[in-house]
Backbone as XML, in Angstrom:
<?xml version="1.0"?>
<chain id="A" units="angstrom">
  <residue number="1" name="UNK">
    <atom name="N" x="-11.424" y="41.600" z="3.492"/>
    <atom name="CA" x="-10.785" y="42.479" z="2.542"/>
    <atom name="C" x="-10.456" y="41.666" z="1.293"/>
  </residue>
  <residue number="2" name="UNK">
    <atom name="N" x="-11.115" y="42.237" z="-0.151"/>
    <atom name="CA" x="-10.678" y="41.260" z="-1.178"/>
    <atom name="C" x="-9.428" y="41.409" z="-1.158"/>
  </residue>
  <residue number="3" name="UNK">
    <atom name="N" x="-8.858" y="40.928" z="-2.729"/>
    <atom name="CA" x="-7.633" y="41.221" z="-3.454"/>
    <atom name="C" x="-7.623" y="42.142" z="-3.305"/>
  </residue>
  <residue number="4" name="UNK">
    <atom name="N" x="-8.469" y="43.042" z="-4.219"/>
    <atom name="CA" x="-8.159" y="44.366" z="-4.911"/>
    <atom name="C" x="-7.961" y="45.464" z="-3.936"/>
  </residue>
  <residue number="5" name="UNK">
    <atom name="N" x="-8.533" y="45.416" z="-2.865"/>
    <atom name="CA" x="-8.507" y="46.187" z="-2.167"/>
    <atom name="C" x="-6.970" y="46.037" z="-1.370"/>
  </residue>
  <residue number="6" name="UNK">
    <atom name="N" x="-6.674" y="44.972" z="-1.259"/>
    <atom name="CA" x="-5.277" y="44.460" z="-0.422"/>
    <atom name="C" x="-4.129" y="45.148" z="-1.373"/>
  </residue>
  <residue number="7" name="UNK">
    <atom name="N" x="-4.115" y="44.964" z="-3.184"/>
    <atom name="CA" x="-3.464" y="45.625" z="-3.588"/>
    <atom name="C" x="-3.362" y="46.752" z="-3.578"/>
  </residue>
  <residue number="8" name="UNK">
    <atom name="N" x="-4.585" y="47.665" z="-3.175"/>
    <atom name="CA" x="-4.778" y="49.034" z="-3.208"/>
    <atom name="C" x="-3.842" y="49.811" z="-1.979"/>
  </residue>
  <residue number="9" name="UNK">
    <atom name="N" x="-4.425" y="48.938" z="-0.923"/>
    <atom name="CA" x="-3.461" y="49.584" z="0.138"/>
    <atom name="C" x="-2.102" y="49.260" z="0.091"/>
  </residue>
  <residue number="10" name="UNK">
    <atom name="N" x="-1.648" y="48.536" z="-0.758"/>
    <atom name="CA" x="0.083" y="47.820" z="-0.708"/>
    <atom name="C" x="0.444" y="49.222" z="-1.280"/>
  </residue>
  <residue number="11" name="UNK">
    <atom name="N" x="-0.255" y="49.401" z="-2.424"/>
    <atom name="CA" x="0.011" y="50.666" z="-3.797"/>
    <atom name="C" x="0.067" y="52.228" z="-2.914"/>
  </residue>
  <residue number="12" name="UNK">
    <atom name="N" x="-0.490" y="52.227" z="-1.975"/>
    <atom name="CA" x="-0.710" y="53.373" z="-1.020"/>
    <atom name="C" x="0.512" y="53.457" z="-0.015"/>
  </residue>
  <residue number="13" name="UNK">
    <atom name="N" x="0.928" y="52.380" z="0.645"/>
    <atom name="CA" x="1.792" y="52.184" z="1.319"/>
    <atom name="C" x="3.404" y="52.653" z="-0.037"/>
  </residue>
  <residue number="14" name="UNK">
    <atom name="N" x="2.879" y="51.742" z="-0.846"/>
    <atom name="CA" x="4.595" y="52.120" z="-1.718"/>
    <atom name="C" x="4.424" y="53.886" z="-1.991"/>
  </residue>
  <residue number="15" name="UNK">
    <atom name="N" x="3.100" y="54.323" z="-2.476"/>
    <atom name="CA" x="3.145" y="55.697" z="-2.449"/>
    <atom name="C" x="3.685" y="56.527" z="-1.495"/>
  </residue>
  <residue number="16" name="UNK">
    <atom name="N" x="3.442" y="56.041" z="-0.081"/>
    <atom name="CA" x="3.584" y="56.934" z="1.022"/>
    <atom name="C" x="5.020" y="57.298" z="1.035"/>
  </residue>
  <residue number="17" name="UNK">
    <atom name="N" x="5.823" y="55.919" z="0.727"/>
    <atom name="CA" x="7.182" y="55.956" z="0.824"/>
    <atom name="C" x="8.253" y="56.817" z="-0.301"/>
  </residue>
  <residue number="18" name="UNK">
    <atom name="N" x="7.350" y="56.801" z="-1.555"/>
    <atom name="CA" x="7.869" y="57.750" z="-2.701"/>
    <atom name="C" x="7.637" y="59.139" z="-2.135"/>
  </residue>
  <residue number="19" name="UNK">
    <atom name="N" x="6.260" y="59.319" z="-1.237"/>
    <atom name="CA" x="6.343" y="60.695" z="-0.610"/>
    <atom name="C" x="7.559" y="60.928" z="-0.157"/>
  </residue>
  <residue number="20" name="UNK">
    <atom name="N" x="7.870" y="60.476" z="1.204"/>
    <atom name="CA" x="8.761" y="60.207" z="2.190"/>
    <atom name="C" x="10.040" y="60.831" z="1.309"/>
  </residue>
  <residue number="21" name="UNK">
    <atom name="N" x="10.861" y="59.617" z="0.024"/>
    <atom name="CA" x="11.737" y="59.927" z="-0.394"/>
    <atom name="C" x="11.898" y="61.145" z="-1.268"/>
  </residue>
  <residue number="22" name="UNK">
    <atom name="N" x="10.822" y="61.876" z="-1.841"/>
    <atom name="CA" x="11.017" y="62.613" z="-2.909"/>
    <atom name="C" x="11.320" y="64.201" z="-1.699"/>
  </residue>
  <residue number="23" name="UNK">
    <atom name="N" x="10.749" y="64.203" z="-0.338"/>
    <atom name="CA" x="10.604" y="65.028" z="0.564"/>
    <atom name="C" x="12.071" y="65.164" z="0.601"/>
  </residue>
  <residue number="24" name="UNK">
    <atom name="N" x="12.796" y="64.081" z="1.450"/>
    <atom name="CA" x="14.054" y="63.666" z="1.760"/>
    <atom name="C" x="15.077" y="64.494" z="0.381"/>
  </residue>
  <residue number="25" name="UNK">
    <atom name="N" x="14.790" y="64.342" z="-0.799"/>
    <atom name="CA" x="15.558" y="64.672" z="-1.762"/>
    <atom name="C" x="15.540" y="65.961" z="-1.884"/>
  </residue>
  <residue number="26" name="UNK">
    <atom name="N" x="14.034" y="66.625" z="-1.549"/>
    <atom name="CA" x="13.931" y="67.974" z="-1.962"/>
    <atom name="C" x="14.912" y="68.553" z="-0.628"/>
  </residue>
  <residue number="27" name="UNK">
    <atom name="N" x="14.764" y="68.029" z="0.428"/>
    <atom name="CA" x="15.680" y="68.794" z="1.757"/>
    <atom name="C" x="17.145" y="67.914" z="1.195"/>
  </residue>
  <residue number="28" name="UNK">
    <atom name="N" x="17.333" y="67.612" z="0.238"/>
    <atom name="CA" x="19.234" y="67.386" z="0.150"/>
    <atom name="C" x="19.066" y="68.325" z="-1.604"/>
  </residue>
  <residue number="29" name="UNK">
    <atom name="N" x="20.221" y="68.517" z="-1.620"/>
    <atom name="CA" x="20.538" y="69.031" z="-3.184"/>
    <atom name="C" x="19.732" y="68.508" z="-4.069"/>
  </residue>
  <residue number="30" name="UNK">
    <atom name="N" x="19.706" y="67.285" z="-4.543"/>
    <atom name="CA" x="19.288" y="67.220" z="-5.710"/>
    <atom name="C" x="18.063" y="66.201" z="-5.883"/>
  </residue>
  <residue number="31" name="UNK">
    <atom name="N" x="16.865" y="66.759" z="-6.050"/>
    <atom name="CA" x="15.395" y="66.862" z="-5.944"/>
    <atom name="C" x="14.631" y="66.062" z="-7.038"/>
  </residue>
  <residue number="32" name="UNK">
    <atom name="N" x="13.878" y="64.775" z="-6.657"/>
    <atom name="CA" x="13.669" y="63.718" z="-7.584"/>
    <atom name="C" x="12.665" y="63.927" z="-7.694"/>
  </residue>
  <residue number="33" name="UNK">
    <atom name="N" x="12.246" y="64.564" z="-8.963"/>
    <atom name="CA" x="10.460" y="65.001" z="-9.176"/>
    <atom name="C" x="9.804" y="63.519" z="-9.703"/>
  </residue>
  <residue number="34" name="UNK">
    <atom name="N" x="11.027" y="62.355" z="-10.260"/>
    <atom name="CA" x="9.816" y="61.318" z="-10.605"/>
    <atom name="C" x="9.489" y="60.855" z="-9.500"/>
  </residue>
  <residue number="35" name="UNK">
    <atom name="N" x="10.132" y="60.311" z="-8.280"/>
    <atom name="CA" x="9.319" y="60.124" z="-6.945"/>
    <atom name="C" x="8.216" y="60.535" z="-6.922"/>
  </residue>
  <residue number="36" name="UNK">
    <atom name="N" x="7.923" y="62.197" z="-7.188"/>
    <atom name="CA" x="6.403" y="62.684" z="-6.559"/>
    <atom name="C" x="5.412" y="62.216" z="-7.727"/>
  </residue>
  <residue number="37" name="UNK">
    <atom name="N" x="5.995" y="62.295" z="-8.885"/>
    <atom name="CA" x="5.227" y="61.743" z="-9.657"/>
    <atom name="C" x="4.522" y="60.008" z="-9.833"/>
  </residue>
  <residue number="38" name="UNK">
    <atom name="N" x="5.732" y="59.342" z="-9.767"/>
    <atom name="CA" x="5.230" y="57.985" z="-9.248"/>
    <atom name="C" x="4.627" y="57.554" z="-7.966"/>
  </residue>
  <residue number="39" name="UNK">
    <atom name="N" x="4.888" y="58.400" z="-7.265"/>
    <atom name="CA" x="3.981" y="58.300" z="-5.841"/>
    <atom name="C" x="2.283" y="58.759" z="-5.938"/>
  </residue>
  <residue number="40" name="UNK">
    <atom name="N" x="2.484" y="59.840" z="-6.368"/>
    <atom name="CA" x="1.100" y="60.723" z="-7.254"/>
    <atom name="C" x="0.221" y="59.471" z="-8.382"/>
  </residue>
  <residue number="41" name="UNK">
    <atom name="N" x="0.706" y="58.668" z="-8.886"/>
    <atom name="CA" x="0.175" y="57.764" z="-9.830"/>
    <atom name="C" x="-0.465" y="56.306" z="-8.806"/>
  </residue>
  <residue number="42" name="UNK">
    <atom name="N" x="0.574" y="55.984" z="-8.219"/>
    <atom name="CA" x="0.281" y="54.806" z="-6.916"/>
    <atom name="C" x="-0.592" y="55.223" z="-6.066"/>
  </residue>
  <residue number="43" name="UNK">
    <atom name="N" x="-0.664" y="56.245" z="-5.649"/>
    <atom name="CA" x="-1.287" y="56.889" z="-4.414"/>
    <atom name="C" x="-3.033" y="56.729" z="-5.009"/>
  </residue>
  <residue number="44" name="UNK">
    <atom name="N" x="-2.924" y="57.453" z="-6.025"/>
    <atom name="CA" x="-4.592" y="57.587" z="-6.928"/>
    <atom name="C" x="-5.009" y="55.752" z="-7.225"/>
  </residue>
  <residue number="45" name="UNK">
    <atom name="N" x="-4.188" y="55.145" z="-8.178"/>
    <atom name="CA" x="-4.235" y="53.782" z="-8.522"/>
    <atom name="C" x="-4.879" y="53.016" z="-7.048"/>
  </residue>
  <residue number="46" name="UNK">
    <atom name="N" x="-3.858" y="53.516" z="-5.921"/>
    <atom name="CA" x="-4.554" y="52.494" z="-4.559"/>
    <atom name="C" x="-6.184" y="52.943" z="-4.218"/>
  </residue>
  <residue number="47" name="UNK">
    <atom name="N" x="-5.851" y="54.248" z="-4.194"/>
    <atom name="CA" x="-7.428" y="54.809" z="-3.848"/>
    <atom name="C" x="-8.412" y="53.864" z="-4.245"/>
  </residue>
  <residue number="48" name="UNK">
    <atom name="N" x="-8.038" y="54.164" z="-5.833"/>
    <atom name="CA" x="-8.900" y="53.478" z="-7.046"/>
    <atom name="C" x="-9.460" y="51.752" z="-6.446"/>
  </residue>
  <residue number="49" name="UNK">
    <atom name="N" x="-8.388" y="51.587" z="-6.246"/>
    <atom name="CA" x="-8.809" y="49.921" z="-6.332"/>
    <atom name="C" x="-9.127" y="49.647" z="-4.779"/>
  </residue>
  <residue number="50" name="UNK">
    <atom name="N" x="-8.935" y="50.499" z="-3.853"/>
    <atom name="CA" x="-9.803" y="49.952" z="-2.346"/>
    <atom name="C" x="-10.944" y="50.122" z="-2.180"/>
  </residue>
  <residue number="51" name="UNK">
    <atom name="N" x="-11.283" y="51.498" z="-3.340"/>
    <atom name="CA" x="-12.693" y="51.550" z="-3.230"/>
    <atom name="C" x="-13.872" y="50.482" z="-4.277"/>
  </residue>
  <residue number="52" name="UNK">
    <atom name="N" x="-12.563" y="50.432" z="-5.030"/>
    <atom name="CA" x="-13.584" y="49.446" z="-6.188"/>
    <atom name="C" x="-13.627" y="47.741" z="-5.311"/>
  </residue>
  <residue number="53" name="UNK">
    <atom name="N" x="-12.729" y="47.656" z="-4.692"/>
    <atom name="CA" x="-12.455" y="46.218" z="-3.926"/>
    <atom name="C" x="-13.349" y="46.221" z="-3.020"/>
  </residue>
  <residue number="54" name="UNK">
    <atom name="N" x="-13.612" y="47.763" z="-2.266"/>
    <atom name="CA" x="-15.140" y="47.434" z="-0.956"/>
    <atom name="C" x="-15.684" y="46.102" z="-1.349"/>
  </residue>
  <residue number="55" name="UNK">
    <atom name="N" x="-16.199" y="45.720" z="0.024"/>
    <atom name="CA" x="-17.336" y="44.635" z="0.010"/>
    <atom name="C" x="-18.461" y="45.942" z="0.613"/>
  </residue>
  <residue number="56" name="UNK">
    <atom name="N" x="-19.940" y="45.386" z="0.235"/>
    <atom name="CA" x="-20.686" y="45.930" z="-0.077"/>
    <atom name="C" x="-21.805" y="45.887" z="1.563"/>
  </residue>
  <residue number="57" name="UNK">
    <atom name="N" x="-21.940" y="46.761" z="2.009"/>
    <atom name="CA" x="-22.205" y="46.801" z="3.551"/>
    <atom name="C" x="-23.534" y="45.474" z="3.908"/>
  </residue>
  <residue number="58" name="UNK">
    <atom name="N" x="-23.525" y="44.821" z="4.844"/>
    <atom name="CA" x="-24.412" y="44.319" z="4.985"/>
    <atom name="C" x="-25.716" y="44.566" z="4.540"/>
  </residue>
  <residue number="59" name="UNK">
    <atom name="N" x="-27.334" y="43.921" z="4.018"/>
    <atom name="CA" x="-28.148" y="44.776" z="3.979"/>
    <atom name="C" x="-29.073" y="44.749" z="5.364"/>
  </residue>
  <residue number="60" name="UNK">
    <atom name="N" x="-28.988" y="43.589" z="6.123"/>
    <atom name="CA" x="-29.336" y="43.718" z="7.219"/>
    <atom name="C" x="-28.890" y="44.786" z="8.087"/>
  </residue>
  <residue number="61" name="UNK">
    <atom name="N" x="-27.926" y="44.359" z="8.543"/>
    <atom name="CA" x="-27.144" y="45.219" z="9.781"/>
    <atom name="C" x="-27.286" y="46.699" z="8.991"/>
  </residue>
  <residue number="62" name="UNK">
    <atom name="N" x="-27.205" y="47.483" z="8.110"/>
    <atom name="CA" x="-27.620" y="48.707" z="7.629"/>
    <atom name="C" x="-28.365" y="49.562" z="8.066"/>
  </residue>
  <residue number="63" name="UNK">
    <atom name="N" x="-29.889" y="49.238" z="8.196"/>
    <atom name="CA" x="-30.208" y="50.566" z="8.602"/>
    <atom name="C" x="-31.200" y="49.812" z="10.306"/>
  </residue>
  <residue number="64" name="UNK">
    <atom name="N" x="-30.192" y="48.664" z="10.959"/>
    <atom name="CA" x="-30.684" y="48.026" z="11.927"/>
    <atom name="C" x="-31.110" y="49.226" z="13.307"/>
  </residue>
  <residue number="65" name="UNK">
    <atom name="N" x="-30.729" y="50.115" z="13.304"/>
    <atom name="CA" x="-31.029" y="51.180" z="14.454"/>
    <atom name="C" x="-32.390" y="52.182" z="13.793"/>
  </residue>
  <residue number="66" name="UNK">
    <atom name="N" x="-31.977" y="52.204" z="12.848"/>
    <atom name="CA" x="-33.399" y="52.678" z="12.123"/>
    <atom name="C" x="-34.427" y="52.081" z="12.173"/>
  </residue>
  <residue number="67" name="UNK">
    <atom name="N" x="-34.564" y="50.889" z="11.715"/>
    <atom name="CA" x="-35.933" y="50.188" z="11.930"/>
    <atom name="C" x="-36.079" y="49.736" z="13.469"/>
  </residue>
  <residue number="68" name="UNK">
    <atom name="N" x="-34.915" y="49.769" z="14.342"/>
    <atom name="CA" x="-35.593" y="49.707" z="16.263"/>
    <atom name="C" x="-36.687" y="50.712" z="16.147"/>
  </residue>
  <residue number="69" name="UNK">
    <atom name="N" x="-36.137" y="52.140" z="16.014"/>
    <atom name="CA" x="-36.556" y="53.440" z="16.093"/>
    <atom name="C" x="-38.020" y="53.045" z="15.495"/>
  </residue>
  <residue number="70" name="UNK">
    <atom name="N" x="-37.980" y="52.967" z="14.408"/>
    <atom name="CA" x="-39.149" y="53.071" z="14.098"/>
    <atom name="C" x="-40.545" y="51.763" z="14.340"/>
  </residue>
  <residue number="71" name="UNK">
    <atom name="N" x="-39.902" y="50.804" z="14.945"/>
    <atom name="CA" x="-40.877" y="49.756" z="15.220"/>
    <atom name="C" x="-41.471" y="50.282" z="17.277"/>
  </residue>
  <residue number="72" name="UNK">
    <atom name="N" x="-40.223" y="51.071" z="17.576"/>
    <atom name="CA" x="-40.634" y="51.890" z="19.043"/>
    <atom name="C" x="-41.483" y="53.234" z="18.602"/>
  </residue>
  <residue number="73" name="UNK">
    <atom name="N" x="-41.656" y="53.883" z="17.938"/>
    <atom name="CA" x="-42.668" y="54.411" z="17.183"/>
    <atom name="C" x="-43.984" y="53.966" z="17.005"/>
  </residue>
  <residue number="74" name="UNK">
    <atom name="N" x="-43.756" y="53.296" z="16.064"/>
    <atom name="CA" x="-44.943" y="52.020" z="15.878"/>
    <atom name="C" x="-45.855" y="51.735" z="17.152"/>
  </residue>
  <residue number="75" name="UNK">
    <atom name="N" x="-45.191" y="51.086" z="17.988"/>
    <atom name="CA" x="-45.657" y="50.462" z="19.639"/>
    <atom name="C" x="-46.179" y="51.742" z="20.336"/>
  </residue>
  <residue number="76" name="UNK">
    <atom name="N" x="-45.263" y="52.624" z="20.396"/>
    <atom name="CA" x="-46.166" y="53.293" z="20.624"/>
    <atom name="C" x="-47.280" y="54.320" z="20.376"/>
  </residue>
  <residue number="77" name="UNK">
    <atom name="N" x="-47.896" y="54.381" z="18.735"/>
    <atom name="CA" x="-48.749" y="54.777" z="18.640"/>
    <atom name="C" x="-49.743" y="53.825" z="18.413"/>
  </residue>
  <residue number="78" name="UNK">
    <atom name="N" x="-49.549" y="52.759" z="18.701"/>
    <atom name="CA" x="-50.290" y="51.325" z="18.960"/>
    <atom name="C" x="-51.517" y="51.788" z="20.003"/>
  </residue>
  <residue number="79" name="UNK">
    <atom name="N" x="-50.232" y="51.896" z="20.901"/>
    <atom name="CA" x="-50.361" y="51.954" z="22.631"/>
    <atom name="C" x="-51.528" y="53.534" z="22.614"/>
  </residue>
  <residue number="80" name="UNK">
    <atom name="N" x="-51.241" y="54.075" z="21.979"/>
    <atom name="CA" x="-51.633" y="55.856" z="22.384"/>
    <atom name="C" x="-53.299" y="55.579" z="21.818"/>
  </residue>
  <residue number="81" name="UNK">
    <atom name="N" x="-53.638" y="54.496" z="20.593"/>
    <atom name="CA" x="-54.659" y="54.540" z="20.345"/>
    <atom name="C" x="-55.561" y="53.696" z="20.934"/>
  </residue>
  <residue number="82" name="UNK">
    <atom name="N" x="-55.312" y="52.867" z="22.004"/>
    <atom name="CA" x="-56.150" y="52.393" z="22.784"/>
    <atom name="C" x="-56.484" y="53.208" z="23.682"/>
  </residue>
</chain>
């Protein structure tokens, strides 16, 4: 997991918790709309940066069940034309 991505989920985690509190406020009297809003900004921002932080899938291991498949294919129309 890079950086960016490590910050992304920290930013997600602090979001979750602005959820949490702005919920909490709306069930007591008096109802903190910047919570949902700063949670709403963190929440997108983490998205943002775990996906931009991905590491990029192996290219081997990728489509490794695909090419079995198709090299057992192969063999056997090897086999079928003898």
């Amino acid at each position: 997991m890079t950086l960016t991505a490590r910050i992304g989920a920290f930013f997600l985690i602090v979001a979750f918790l602005n959820f949490v509190l702005c919920y909490a406020s709306f069930r007591s009297d008096g109802p903190l709309v910047a919570t949902l809003c700063i949670g709403t900004i963190l929440g997108s921002l983490g998205i943002y940066l775990m996906i931009k932080g991905r590491k990029p899938p192996d290219g081997e291991a990728r489509f490794r069940t695909m090419r079995n498949l198709m090299s057992r294919d192969q063999e056997i129309d090897e086999e079928s034309d003898r």
